[in-house]
C-alpha positions in Angstrom: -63.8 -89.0 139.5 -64.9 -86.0 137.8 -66.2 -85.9 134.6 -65.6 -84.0 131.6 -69.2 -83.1 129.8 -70.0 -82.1 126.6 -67.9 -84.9 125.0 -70.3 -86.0 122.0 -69.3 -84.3 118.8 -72.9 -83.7 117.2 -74.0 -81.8 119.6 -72.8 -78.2 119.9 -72.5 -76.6 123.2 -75.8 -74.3 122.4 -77.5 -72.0 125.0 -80.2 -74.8 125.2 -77.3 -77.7 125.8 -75.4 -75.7 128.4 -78.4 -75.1 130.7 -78.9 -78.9 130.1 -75.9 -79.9 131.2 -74.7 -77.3 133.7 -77.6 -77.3 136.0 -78.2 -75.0 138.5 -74.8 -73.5 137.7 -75.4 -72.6 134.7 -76.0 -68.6 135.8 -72.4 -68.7 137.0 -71.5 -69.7 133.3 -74.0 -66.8 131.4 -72.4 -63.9 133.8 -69.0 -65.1 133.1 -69.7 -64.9 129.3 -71.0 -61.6 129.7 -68.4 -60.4 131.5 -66.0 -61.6 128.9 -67.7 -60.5 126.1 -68.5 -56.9 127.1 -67.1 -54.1 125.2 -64.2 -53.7 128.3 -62.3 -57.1 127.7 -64.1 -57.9 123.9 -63.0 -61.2 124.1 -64.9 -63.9 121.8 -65.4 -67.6 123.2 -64.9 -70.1 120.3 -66.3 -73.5 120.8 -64.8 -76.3 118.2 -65.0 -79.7 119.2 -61.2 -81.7 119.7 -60.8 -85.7 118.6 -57.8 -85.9 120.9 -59.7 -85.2 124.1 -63.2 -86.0 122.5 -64.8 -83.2 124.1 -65.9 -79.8 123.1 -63.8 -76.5 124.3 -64.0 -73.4 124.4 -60.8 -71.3 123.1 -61.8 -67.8 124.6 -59.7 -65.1 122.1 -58.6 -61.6 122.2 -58.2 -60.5 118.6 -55.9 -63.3 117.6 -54.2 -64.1 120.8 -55.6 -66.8 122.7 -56.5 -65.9 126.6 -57.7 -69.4 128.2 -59.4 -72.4 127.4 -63.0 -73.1 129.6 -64.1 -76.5 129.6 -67.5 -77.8 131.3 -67.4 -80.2 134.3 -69.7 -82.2 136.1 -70.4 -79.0 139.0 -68.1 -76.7 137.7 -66.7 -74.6 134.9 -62.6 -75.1 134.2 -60.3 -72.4 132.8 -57.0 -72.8 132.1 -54.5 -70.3 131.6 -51.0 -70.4 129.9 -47.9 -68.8 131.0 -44.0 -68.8 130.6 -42.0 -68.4 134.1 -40.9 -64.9 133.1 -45.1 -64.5 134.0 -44.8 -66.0 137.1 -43.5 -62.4 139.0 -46.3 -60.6 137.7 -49.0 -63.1 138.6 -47.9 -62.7 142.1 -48.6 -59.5 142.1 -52.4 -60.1 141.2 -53.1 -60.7 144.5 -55.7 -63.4 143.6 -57.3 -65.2 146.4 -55.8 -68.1 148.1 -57.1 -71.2 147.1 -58.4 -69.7 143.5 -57.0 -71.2 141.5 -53.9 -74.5 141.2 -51.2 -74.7 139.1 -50.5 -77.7 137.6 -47.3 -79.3 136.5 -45.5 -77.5 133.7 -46.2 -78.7 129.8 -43.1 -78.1 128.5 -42.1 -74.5 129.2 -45.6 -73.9 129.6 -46.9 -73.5 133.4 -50.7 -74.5 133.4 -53.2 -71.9 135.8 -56.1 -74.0 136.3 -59.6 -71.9 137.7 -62.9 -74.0 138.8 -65.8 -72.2 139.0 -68.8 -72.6 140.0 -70.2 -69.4 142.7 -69.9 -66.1 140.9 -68.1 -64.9 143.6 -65.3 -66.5 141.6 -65.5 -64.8 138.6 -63.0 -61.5 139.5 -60.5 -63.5 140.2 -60.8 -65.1 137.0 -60.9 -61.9 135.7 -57.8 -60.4 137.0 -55.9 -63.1 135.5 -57.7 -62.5 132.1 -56.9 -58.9 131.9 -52.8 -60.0 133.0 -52.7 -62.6 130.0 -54.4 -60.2 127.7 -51.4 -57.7 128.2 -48.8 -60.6 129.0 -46.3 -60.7 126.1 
């Protein structure tokens, strides 16, 4: 079963806890923040920590608009991504690789994208379907 980490409320998800609990992965996890912080995609990651799951995410923002949510696993780092079916056509067109990512069952009208990640060599996909959401309306 996989397990969700970072689940007790009083302690924040620091630089010091994340190295802790991500392990040797936890590069993968400091060049995707950089990527996502850099002055190109500006985005801010937002970590508050949520009684219904009892875990700590990450709500990773542009301006106001909310890109994706990253959660921390036991061996790997979760995004997931938002989208209406009218997205669907232009996800397509991303071109990500096969296998990338899964889509899980709809939540609502919402259709959940779900990334795991933990090899860098994952991180453009990831960031393809950042800069589609960004612009998405």
């Amino acid at each position: 079963m996989e397990t969700h980490l970072l689940s007790k409320p009083e302690l924040f998800p620091s630089k010091e806890i994340l190295i802790q609990v991500l392990g040797n992965i936890y590069d993968v996890f400091e060049e995707l923040e950089k990527k996502l912080t850099q002055d190109e995609l500006a985005l801010t990651l937002d970590w508050n920590y949520y009684n219904d799951g009892k875990s700590w995410l990450c709500k990773v923002v542009h301006k106001k608009k909310t890109v994706f949510w990253l959660s921390i696993w036991d061996g790997f780092i979760q995004a997931g991504f938002f989208f209406l079916v009218r997205h669907l056509e232009g996800i397509a067109e991303l071109q990500l690789e096969e296998n990338s990512f899964t889509v899980e069952k709809e939540i609502g009208k919402l259709i959940p994208f779900v990334f795991r990640i933990n090899k860098k060599e994952q991180i453009e996909n990831l960031l393809k379907m950042v800069e589609f959401k960004k612009k998405a309306k």
